[in-house]
C-alpha positions in Angstrom: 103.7 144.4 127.2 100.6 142.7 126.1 99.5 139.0 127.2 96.6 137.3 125.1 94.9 134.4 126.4 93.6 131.9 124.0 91.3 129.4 124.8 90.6 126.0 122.7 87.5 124.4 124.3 88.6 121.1 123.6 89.4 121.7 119.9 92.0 120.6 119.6 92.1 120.5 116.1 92.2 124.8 116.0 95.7 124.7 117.4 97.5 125.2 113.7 95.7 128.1 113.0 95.8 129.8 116.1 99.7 129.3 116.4 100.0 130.6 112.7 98.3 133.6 113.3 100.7 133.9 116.7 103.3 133.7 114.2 102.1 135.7 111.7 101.7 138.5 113.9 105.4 137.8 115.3 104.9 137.9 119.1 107.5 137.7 121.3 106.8 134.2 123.1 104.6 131.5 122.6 102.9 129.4 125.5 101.8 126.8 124.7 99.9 124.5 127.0 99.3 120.0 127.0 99.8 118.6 123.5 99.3 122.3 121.5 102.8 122.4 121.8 103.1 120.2 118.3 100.9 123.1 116.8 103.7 125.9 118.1 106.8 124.0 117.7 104.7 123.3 113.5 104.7 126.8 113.1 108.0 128.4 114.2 111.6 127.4 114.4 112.4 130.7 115.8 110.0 132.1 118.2 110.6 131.1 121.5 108.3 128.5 122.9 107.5 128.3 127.0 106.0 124.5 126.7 104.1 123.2 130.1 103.8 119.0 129.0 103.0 115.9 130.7 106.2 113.0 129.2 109.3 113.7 128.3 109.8 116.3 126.0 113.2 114.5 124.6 111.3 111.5 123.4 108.4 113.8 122.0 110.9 115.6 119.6 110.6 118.8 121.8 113.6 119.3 122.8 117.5 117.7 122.1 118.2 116.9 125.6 116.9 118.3 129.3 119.6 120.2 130.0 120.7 121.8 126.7 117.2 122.3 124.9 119.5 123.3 121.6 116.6 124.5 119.6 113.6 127.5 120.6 111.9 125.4 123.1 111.8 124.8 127.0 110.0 124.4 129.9 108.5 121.7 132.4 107.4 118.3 132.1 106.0 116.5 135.2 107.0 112.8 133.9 103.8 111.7 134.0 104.9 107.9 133.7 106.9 108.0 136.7 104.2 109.9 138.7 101.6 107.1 137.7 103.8 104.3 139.3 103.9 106.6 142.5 100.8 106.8 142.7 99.7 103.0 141.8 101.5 102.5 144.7 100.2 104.1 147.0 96.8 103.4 146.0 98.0 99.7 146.7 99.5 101.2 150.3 95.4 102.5 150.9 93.8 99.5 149.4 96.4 96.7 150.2 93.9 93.8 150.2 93.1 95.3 146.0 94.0 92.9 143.8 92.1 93.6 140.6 92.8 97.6 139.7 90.7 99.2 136.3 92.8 101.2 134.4 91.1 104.0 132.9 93.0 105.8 129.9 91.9 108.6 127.6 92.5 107.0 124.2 91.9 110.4 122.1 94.7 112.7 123.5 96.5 113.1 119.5 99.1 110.8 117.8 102.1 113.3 119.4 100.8 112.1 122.7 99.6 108.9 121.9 103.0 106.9 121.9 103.8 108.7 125.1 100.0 107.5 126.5 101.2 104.1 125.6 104.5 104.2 127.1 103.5 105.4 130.4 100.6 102.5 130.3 103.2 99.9 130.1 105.2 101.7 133.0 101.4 101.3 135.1 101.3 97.4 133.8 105.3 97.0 134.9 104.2 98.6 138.4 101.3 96.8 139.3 103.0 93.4 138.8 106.0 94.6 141.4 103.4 94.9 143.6 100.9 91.8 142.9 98.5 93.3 140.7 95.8 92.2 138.1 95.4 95.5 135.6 92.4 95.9 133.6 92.8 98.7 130.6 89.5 100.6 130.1 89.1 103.3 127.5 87.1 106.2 127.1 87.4 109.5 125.6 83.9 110.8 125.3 81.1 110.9 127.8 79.1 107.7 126.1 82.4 105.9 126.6 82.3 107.0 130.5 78.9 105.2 130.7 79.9 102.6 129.3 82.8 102.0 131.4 80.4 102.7 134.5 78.7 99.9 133.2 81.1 97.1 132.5 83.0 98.4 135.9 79.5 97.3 137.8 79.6 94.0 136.0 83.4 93.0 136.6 83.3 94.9 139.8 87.2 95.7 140.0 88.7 96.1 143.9 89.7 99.5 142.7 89.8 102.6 139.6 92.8 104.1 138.4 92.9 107.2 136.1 95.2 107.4 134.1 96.9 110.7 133.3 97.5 114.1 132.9 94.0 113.9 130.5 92.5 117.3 129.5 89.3 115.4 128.7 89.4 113.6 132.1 90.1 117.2 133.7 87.3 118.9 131.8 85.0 116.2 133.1 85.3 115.0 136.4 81.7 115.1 137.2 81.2 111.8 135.7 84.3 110.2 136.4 83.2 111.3 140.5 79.7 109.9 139.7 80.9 106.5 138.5 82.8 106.1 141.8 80.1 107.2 144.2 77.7 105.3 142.5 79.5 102.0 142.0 81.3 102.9 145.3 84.9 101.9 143.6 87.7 103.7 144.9 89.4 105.7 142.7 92.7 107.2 142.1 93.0 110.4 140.3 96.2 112.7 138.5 94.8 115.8 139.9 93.4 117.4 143.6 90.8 118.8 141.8 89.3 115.5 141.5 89.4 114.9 145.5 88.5 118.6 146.1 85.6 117.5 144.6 84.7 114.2 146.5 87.3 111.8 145.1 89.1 109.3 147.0 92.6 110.1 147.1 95.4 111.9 144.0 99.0 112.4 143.8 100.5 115.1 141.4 103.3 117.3 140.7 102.9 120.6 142.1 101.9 122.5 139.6 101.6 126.0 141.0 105.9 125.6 141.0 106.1 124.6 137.9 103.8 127.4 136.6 105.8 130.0 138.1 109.2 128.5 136.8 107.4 129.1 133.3 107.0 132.7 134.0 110.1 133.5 135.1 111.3 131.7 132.0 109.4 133.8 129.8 110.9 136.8 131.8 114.1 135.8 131.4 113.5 135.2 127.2 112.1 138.5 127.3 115.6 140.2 128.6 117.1 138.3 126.1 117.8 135.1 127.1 117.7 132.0 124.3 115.4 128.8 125.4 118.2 126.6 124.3 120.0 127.3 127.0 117.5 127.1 129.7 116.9 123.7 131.3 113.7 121.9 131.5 112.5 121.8 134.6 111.0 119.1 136.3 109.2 118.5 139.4 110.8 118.5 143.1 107.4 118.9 144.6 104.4 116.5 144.9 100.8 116.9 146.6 99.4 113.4 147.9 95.3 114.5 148.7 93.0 111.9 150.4 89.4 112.9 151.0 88.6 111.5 154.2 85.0 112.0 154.1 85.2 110.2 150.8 87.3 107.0 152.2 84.7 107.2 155.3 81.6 106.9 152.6 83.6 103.5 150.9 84.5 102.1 154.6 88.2 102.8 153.9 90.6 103.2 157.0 93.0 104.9 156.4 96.6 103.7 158.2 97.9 105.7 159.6 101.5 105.9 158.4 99.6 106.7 154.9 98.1 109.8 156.6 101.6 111.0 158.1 102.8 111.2 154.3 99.7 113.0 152.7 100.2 117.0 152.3 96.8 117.1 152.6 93.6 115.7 153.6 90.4 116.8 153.4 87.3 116.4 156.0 
């Protein structure tokens, strides 16, 4: 059995042709990973697709229902719209005198993500008013628009920074995202640990590393014959809530210390 490994760079826009020529040479499964699943699920109707996504993969046309797929698609979605509310909230648990939060949203992720993007922002707008806060949408989906934000965040000088995700672009470029925190010492909430590995404030996410394997074993399974539209999508039972001590020392954050019993990780 071979497994290629193909690589976009952030173009996007090669996804067609790569899946074409995936079909074209009739492989056995297709993986696709974030919003290339359009370009897979485009190009076949029969090869089985292993799809990793970040909404719900009903509403996206991916699949007819979580629990009977129905078509050649399956895999995980992490719910991303449900995660952000979590995670809003606890930000407002850490920061509980916040009142103004900056919402920053990737405004470039393609129109079969887009709707979902949209969604998930109202579900963030819906949360922060159960729990008494003013929301500011900021948008950026290139490096000049990062600056930018940095800029107009120094000038409104928001209590807090939420980042809006899963984002590829925001993932593939967290060095300026970090900077604009430590520079205009905003505390920041991020989709990802990496971010907090990194010197970010705090993050709450799906496990990942479970979901990833559930994948495999899918495409084990599809391999010995199984059909994706009986395989369930999987979602998440596991989260990671990171804080970066060293990080909320820097902003003069205390922590409380019931927040700290509930993290599955902090970092020094």
């Amino acid at each position: 059995m071979t497994v290629e490994y193909h690589f976009l760079e952030n173009q996007y826009d090669r996804a067609p042709a790569v899946m074409a020529d995936l079909v074209r040479r009739r492989v056995a499964v297709i993986v696709p990973h974030g919003f290339t699943w359009r370009a897979a699920k485009d190009a076949t109707a029969t090869i089985p697709i292993v799809f990793s996504v970040g909404n719900d993969p009903v509403e996206m046309g991916l699949v007819a229902s979580l629990a009977r797929p129905g078509g050649n698609a399956t895999g995980v979605t992490t719910f991303a719209g449900e995660i952000n509310g979590k995670r809003l909230a606890l930000l407002h648990d850490l920061l509980p005198k916040a009142v103004r939060v900056a919402v920053l949203v990737d405004t470039d992720q393609g129109p079969e993500v887009q709707e979902a993007v949209r969604r998930g922002v109202a579900e963030v707008q819906e949360a922060a008013r159960s729990l008494g806060l003013q929301i500011q949408i900021v948008n950026a989906s290139t490096i000049g628009e990062i600056d930018a934000v940095s800029a107009a965040l120094a000038r409104d000088r928001p209590d807090a920074l939420f980042v809006y995700g899963p984002s590829a672009f925001f993932a593939n470029h967290r060095a300026p995202l970090l900077t604009l925190e430590a520079f205009q010492r905003i505390p920041a909430s991020y989709f990802s640990l990496q971010f907090v590995g990194e010197g970010g404030l705090m993050s709450y996410d799906a496990n990942t590393s479970d979901l990833n394997r559930v994948n495999g074993v899918y495409v084990g399974r599809i391999l010995k014959g199984a059909k994706p539209a009986d395989l369930p999508v999987v979602r998440p039972t596991k989260f990671r809530f990171v804080i970066n001590l060293k990080t909320a020392r820097a902003l003069g954050i205390e922590v409380p210390r019931k927040l700290l019993a509930f993290t599955d990780a902090v970092i020094e």
